[in-house]
PDB file of N, CA, C and O in Angstrom:
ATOM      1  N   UNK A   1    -189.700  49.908  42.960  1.00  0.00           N
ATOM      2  CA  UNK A   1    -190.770  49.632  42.018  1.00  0.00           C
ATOM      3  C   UNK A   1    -191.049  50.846  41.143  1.00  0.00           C
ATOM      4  O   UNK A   1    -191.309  50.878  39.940  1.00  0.00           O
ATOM      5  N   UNK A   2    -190.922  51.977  42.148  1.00  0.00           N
ATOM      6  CA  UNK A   2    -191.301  53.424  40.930  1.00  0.00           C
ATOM      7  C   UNK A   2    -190.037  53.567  39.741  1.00  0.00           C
ATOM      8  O   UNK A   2    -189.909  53.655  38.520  1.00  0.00           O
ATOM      9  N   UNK A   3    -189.176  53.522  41.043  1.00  0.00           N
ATOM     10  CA  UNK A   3    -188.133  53.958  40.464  1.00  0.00           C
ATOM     11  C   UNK A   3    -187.205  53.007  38.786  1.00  0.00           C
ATOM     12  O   UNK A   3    -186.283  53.299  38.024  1.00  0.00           O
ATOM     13  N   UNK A   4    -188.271  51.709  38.965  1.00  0.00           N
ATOM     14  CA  UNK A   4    -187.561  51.080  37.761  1.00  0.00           C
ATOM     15  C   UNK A   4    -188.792  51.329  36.368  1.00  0.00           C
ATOM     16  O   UNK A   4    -188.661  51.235  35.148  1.00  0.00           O
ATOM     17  N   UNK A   5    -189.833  51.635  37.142  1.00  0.00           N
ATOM     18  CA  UNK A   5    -190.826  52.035  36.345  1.00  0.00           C
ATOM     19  C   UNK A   5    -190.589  53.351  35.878  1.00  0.00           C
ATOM     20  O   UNK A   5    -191.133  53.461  34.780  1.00  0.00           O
ATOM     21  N   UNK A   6    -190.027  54.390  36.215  1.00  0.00           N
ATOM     22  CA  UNK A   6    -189.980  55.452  35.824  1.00  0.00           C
ATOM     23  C   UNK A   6    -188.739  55.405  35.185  1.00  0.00           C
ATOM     24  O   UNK A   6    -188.568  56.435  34.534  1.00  0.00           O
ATOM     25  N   UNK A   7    -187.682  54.523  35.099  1.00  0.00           N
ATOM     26  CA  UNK A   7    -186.297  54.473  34.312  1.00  0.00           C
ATOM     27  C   UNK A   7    -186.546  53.986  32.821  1.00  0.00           C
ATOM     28  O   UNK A   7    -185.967  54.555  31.895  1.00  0.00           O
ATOM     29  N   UNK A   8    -187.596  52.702  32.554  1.00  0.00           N
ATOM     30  CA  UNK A   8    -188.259  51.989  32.056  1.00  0.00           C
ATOM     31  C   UNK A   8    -188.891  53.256  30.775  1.00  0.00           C
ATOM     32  O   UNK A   8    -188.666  53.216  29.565  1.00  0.00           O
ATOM     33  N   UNK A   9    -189.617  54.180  31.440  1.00  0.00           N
ATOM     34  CA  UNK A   9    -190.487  54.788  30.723  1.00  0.00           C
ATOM     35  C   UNK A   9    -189.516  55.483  30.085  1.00  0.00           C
ATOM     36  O   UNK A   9    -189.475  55.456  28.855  1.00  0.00           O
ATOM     37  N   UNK A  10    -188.374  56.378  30.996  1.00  0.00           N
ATOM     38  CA  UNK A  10    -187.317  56.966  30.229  1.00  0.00           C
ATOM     39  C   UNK A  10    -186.775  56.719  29.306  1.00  0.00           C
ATOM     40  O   UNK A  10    -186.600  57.457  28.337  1.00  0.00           O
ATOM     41  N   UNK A  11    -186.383  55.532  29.469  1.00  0.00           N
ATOM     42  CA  UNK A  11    -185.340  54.712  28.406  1.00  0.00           C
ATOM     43  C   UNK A  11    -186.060  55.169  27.024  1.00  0.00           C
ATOM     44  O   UNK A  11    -185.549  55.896  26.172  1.00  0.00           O
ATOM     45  N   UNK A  12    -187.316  54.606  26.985  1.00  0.00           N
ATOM     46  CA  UNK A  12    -188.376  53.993  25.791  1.00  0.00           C
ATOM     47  C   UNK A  12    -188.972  55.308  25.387  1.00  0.00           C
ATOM     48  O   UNK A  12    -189.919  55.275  24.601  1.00  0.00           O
ATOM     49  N   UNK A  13    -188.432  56.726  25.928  1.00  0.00           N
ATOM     50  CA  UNK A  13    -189.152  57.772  25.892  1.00  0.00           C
ATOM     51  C   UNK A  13    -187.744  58.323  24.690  1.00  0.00           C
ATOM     52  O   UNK A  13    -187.967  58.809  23.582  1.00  0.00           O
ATOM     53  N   UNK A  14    -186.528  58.116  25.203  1.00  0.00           N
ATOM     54  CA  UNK A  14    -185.188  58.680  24.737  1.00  0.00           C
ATOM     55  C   UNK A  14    -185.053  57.919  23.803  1.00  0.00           C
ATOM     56  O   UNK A  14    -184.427  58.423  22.871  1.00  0.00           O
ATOM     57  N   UNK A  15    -185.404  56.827  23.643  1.00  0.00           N
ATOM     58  CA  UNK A  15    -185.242  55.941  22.286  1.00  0.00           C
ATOM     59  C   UNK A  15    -185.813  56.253  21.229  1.00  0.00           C
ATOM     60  O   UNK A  15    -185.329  56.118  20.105  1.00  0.00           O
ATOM     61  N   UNK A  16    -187.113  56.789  21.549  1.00  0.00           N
ATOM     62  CA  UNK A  16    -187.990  56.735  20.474  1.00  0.00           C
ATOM     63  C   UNK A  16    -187.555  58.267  20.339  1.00  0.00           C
ATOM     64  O   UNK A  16    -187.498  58.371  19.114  1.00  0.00           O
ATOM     65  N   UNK A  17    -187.306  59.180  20.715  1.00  0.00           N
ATOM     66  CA  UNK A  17    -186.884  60.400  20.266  1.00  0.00           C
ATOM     67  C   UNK A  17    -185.474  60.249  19.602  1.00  0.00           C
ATOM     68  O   UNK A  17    -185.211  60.868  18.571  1.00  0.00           O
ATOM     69  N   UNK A  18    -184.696  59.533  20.122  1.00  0.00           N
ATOM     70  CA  UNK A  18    -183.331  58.679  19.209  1.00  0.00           C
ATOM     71  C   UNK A  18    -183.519  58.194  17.937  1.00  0.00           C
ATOM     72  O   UNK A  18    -182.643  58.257  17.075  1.00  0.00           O
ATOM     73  N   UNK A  19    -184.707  57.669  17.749  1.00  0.00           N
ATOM     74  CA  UNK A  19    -185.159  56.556  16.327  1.00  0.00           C
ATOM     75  C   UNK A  19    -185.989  58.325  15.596  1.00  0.00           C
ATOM     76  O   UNK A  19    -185.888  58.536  14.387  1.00  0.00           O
ATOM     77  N   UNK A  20    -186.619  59.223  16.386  1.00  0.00           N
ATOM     78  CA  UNK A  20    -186.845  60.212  15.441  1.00  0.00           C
ATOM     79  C   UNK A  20    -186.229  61.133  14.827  1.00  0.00           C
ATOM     80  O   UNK A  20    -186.402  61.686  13.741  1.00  0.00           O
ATOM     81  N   UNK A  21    -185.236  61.271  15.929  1.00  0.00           N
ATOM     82  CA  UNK A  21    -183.990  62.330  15.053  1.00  0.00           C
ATOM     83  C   UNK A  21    -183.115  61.428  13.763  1.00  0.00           C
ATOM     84  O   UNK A  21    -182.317  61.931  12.971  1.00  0.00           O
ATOM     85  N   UNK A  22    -183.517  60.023  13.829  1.00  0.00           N
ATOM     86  CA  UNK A  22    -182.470  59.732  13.190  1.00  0.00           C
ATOM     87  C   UNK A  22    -183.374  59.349  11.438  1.00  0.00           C
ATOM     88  O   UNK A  22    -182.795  58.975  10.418  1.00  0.00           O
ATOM     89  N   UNK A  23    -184.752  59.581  11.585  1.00  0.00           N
ATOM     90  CA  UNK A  23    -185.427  59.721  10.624  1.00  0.00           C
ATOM     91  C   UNK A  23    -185.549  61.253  10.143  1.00  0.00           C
ATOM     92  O   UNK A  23    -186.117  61.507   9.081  1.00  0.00           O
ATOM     93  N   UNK A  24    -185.062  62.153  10.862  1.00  0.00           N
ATOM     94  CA  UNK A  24    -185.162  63.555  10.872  1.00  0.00           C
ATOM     95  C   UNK A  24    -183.695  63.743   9.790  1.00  0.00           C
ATOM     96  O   UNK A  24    -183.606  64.435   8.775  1.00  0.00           O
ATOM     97  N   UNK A  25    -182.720  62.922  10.389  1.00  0.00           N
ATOM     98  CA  UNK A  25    -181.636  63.002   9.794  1.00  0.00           C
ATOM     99  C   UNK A  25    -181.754  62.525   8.680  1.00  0.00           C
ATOM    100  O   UNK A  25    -180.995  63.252   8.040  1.00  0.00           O
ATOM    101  N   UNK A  26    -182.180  61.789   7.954  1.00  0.00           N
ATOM    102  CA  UNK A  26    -182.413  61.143   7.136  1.00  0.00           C
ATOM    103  C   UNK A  26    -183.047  62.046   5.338  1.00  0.00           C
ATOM    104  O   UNK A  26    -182.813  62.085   4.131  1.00  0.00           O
ATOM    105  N   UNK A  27    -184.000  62.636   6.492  1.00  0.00           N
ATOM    106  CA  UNK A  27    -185.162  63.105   5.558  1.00  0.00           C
ATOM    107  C   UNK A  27    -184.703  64.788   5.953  1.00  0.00           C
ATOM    108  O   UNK A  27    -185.593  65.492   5.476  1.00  0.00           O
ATOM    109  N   UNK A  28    -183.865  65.488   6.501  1.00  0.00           N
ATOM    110  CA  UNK A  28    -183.515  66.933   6.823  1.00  0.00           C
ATOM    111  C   UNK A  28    -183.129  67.704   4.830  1.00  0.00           C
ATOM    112  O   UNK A  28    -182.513  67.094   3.956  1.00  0.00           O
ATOM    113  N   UNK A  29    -183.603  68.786   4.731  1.00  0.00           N
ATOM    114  CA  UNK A  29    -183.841  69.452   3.786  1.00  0.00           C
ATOM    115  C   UNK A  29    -182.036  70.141   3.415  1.00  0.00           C
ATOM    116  O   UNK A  29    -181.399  70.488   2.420  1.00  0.00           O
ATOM    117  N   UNK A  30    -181.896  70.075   4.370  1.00  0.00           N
ATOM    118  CA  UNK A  30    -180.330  70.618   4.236  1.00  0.00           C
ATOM    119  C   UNK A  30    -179.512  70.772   5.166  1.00  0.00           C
ATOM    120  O   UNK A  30    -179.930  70.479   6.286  1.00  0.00           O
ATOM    121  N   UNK A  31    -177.998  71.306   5.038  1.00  0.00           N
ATOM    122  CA  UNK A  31    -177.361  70.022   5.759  1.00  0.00           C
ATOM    123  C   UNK A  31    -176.804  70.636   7.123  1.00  0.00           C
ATOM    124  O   UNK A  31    -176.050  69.973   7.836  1.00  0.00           O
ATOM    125  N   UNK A  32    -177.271  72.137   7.511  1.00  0.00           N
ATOM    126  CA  UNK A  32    -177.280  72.915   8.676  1.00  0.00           C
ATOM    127  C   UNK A  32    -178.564  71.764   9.529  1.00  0.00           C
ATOM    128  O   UNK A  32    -178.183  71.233  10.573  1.00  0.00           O
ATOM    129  N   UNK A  33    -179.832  71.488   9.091  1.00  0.00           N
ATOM    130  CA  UNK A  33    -180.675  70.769   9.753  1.00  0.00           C
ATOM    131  C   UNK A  33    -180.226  69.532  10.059  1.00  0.00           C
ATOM    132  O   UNK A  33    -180.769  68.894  10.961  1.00  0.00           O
ATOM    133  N   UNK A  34    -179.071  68.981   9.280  1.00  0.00           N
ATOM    134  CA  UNK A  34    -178.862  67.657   9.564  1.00  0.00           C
ATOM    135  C   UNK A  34    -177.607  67.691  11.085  1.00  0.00           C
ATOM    136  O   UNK A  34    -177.475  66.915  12.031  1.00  0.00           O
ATOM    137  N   UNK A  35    -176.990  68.770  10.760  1.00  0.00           N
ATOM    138  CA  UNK A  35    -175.838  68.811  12.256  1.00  0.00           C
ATOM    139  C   UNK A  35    -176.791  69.158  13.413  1.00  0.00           C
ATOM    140  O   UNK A  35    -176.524  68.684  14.517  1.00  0.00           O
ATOM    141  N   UNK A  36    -177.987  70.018  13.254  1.00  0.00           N
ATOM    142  CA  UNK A  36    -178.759  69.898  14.456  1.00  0.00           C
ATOM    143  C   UNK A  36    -179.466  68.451  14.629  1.00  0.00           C
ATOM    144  O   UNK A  36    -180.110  68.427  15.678  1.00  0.00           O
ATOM    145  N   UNK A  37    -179.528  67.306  13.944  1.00  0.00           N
ATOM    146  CA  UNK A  37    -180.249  66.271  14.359  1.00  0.00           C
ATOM    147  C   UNK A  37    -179.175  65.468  15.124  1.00  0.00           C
ATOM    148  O   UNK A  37    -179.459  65.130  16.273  1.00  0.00           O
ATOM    149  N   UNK A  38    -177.855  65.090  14.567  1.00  0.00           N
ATOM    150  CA  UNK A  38    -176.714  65.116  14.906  1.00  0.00           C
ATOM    151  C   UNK A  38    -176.176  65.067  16.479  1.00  0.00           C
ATOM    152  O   UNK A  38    -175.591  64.345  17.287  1.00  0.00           O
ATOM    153  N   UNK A  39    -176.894  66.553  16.292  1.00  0.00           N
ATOM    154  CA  UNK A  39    -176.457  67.030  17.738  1.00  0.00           C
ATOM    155  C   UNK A  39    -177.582  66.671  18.736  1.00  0.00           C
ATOM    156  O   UNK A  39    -177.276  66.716  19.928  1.00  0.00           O
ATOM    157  N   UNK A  40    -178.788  66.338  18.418  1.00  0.00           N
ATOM    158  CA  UNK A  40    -180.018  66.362  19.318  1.00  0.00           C
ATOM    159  C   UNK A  40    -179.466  64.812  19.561  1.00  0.00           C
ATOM    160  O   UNK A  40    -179.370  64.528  20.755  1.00  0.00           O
ATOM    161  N   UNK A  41    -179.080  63.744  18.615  1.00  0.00           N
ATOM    162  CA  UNK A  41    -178.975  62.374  18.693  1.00  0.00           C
ATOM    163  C   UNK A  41    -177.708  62.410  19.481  1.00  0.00           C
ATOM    164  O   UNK A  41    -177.567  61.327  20.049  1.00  0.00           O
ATOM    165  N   UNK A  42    -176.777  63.198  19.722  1.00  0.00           N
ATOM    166  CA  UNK A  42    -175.601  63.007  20.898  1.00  0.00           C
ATOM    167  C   UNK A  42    -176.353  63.596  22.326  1.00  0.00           C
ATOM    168  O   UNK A  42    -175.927  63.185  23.405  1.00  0.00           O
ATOM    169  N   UNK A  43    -177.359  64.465  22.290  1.00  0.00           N
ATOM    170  CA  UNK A  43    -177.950  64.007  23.613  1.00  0.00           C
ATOM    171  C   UNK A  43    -179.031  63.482  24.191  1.00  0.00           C
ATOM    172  O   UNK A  43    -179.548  63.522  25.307  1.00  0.00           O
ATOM    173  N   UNK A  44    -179.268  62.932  23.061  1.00  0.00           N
ATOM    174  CA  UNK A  44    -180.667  61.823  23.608  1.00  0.00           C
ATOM    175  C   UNK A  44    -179.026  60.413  23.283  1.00  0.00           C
ATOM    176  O   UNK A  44    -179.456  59.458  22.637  1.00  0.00           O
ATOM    177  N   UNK A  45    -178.155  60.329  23.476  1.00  0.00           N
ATOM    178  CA  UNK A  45    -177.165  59.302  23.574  1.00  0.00           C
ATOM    179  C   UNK A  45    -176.353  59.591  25.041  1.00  0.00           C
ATOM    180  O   UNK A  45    -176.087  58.698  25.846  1.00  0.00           O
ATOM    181  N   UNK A  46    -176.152  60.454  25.146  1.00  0.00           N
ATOM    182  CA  UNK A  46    -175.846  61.042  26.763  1.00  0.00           C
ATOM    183  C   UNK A  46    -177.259  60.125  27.478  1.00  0.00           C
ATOM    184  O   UNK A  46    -177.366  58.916  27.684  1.00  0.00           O
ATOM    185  N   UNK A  47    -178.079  61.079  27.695  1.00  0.00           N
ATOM    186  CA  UNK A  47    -179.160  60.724  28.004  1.00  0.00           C
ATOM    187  C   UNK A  47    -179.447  58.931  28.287  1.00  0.00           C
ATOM    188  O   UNK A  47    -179.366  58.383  29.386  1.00  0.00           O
ATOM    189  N   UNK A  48    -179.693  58.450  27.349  1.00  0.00           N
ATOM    190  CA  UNK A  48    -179.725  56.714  27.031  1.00  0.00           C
ATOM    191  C   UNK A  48    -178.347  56.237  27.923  1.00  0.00           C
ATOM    192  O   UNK A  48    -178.233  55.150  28.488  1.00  0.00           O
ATOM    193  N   UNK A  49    -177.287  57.376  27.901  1.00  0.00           N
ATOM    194  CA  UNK A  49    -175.945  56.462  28.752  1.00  0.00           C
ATOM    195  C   UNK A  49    -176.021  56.132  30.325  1.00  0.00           C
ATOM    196  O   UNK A  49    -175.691  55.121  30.944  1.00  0.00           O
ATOM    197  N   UNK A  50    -176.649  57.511  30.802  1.00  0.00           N
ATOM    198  CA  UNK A  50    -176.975  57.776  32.242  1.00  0.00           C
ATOM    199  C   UNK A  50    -178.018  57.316  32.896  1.00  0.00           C
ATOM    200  O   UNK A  50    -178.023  57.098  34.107  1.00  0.00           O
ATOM    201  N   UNK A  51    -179.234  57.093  31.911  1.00  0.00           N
ATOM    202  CA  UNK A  51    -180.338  56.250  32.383  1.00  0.00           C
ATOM    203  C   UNK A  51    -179.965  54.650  32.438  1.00  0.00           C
ATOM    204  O   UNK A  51    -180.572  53.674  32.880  1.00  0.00           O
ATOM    205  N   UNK A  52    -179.264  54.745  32.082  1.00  0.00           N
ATOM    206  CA  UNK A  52    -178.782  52.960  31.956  1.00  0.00           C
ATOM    207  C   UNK A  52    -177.520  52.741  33.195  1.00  0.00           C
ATOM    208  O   UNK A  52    -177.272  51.835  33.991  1.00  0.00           O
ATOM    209  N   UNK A  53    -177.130  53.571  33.002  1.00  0.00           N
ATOM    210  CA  UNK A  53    -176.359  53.600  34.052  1.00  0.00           C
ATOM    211  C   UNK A  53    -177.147  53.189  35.519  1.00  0.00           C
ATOM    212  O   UNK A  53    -177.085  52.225  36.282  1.00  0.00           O
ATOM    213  N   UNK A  54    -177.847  54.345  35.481  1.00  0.00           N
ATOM    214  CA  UNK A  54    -178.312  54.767  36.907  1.00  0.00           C
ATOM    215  C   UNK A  54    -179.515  52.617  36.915  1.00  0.00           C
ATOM    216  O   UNK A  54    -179.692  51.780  37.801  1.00  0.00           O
ATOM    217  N   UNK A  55    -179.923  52.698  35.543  1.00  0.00           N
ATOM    218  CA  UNK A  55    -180.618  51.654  36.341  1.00  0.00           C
ATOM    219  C   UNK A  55    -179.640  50.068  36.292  1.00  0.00           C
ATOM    220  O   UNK A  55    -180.219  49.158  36.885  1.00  0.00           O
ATOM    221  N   UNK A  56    -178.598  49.772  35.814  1.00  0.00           N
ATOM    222  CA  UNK A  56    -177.525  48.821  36.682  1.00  0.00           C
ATOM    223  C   UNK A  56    -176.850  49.432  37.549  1.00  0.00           C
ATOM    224  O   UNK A  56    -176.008  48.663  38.014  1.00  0.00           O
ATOM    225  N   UNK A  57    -176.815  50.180  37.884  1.00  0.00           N
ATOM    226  CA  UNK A  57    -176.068  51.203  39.230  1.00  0.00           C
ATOM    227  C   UNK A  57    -174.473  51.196  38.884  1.00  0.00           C
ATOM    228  O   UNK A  57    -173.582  51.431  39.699  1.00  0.00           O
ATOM    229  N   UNK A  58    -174.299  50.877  37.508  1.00  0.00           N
ATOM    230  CA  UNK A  58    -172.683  51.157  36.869  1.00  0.00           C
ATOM    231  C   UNK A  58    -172.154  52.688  36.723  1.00  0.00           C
ATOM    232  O   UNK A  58    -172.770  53.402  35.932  1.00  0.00           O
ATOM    233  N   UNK A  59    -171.164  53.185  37.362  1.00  0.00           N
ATOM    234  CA  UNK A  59    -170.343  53.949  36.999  1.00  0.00           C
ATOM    235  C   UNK A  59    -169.859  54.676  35.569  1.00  0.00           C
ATOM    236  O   UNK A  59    -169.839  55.847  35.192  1.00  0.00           O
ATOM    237  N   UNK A  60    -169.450  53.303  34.912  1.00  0.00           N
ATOM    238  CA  UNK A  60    -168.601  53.732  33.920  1.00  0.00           C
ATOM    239  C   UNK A  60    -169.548  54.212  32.660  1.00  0.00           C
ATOM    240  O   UNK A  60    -169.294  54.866  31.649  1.00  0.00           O
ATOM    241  N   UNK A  61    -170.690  53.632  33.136  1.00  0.00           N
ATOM    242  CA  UNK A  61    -171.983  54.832  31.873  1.00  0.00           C
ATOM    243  C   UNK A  61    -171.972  56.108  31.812  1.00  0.00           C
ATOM    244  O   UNK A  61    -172.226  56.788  30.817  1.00  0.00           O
ATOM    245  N   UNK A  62    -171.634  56.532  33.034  1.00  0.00           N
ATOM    246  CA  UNK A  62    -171.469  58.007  33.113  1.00  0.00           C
ATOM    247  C   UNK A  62    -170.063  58.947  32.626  1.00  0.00           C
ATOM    248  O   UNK A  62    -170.013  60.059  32.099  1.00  0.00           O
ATOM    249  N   UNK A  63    -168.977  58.008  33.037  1.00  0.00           N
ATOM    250  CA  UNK A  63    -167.910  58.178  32.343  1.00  0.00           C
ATOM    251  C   UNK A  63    -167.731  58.208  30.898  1.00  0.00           C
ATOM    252  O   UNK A  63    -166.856  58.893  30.369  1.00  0.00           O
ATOM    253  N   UNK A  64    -168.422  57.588  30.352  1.00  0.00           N
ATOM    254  CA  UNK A  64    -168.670  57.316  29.162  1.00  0.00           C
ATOM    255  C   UNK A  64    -169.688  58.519  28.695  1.00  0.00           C
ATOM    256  O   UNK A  64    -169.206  59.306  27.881  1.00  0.00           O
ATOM    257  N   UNK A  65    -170.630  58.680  28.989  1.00  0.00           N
ATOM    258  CA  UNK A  65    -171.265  59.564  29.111  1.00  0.00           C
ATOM    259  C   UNK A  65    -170.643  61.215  29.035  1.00  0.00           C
ATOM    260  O   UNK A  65    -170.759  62.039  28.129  1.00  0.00           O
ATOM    261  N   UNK A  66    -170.015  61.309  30.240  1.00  0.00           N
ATOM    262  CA  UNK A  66    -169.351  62.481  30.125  1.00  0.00           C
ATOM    263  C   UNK A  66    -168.108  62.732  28.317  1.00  0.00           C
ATOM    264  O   UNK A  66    -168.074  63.730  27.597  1.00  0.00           O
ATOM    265  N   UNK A  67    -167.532  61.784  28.199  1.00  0.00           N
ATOM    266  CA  UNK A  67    -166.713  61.173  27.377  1.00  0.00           C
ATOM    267  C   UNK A  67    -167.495  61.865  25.765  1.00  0.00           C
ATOM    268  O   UNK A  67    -167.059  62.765  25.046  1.00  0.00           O
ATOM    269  N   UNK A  68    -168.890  60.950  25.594  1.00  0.00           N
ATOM    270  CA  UNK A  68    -169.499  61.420  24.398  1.00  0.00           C
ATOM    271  C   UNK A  68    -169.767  62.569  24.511  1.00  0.00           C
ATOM    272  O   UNK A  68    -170.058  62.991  23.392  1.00  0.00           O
ATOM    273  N   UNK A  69    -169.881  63.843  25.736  1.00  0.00           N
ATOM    274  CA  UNK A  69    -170.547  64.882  25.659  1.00  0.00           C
ATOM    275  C   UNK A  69    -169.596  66.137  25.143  1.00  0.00           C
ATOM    276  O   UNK A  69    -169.905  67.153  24.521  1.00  0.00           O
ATOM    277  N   UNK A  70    -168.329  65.678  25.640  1.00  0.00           N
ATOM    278  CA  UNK A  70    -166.888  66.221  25.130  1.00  0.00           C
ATOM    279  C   UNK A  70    -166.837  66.282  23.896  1.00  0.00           C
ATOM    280  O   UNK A  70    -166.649  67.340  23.296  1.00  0.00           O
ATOM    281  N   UNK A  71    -167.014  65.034  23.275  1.00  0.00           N
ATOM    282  CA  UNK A  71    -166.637  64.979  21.899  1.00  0.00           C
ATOM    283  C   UNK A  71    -167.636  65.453  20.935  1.00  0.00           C
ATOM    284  O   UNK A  71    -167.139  65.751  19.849  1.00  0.00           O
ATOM    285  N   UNK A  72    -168.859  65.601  21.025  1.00  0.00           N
ATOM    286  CA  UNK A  72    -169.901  65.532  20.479  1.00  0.00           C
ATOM    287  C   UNK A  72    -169.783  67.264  20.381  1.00  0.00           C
ATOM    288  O   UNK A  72    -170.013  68.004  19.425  1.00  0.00           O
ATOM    289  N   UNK A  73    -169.432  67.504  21.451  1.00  0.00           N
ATOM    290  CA  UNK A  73    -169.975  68.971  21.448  1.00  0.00           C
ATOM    291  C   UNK A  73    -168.353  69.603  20.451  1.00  0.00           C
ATOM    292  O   UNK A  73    -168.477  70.668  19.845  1.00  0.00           O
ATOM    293  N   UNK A  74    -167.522  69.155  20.414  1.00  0.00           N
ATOM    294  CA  UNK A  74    -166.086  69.496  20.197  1.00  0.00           C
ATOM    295  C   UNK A  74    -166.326  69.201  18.428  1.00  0.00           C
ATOM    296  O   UNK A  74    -165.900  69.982  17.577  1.00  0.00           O
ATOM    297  N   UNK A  75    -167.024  68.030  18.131  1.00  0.00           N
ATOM    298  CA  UNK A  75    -167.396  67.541  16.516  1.00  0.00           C
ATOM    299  C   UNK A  75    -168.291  68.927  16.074  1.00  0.00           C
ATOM    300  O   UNK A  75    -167.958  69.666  15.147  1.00  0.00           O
ATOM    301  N   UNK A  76    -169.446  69.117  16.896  1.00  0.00           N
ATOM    302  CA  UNK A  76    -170.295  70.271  16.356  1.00  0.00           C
ATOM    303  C   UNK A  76    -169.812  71.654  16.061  1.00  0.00           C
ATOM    304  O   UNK A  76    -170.041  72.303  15.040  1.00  0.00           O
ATOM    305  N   UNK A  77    -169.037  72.049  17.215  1.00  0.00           N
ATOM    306  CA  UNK A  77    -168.442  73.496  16.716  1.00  0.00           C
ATOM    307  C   UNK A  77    -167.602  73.022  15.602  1.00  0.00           C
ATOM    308  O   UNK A  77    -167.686  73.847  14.692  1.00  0.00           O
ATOM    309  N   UNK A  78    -166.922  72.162  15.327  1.00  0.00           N
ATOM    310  CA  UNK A  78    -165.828  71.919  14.535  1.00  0.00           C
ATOM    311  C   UNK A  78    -166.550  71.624  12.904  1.00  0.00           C
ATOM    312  O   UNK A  78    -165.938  71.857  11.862  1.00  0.00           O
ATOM    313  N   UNK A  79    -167.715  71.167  12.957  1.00  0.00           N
ATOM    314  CA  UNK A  79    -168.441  71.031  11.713  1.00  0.00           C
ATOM    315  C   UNK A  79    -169.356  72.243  11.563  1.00  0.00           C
ATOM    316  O   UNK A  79    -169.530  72.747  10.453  1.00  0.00           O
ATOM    317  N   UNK A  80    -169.860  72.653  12.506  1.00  0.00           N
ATOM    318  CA  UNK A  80    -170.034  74.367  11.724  1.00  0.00           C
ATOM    319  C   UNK A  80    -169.293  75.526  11.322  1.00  0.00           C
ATOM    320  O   UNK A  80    -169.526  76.284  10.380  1.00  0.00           O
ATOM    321  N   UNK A  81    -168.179  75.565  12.336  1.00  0.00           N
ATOM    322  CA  UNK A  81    -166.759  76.447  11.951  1.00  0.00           C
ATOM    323  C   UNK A  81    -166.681  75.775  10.259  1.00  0.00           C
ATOM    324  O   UNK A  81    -166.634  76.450   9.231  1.00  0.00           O
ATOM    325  N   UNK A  82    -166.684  74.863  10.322  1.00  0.00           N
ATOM    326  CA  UNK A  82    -165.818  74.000   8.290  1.00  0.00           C
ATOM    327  C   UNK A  82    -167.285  74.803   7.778  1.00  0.00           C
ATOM    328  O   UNK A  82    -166.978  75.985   7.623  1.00  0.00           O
ATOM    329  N   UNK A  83    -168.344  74.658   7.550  1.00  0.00           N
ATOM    330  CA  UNK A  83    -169.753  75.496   7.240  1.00  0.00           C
ATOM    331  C   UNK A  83    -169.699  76.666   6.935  1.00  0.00           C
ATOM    332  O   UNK A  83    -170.101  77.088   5.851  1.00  0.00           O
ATOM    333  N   UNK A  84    -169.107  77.498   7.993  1.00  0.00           N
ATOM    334  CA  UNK A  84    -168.827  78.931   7.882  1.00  0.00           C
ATOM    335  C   UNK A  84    -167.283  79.634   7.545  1.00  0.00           C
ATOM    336  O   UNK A  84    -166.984  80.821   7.413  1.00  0.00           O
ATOM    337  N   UNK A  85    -166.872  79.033   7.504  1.00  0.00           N
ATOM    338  CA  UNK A  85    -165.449  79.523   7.194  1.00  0.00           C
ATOM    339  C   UNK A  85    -165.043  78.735   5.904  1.00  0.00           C
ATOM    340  O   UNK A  85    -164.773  79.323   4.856  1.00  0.00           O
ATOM    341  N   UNK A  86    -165.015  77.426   6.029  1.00  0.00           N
ATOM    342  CA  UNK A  86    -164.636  76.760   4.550  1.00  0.00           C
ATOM    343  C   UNK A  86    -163.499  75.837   5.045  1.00  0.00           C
ATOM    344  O   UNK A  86    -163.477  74.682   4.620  1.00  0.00           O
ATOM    345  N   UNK A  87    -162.629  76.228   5.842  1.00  0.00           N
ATOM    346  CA  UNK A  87    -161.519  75.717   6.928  1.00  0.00           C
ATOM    347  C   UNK A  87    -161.696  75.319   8.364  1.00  0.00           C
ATOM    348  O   UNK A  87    -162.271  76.295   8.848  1.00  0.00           O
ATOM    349  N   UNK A  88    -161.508  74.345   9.415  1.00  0.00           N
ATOM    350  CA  UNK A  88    -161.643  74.610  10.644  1.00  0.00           C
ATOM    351  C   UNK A  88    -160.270  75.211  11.546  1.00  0.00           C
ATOM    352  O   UNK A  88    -160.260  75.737  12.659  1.00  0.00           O
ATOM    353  N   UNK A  89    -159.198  74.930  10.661  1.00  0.00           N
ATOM    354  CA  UNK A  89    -157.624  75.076  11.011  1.00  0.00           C
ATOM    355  C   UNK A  89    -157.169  76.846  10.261  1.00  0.00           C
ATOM    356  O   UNK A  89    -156.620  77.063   9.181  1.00  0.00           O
ATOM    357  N   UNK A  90    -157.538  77.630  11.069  1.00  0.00           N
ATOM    358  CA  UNK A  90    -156.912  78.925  10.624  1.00  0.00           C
ATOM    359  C   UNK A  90    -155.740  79.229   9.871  1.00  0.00           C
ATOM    360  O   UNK A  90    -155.442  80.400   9.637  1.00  0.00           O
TER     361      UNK A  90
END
């Protein structure tokens, strides 16, 4: 009973911080602020994968999970390296 109540609150807690970064993204002043919203929205998406997970008691959310955290983080250095250098390929 707690425990679906407290997954419940999570979910609806990570969402709505999901729906704000993505108005953040939207409305960001420039475009260093926009790869940090970017990046906040790949882990409030982690986040949303594992809570869902954990509350159907599925596996492969987490796999998945792990999956977006790889890539997400691999997209970010790779779009600030192009930012600061001009190239990401030396």
């Amino acid at each position: 009973m707690i425990l679906t109540t407290a997954l419940t609150f999570a979910l609806a807690a990570f969402a709505l911080a999901f729906v704000l970064n993505l108005v953040r993204l939207f409305t960001a002043p420039c475009v260093t602020d926009r790869i940090l919203a970017i990046d906040t929205m790949t882990v409030n998406t982690i986040a949303l994968l594992v809570l869902s997970g954990l509350r159907t008691g599925s596996t492969l959310n987490h796999e998945a999970a792990l999956l977006f955290a790889l890539t997400g983080f691999i997209s970010t250095v790779a779009f600030c390296k192009f930012l600061l250098r001009g190239s990401i390929i030396e």
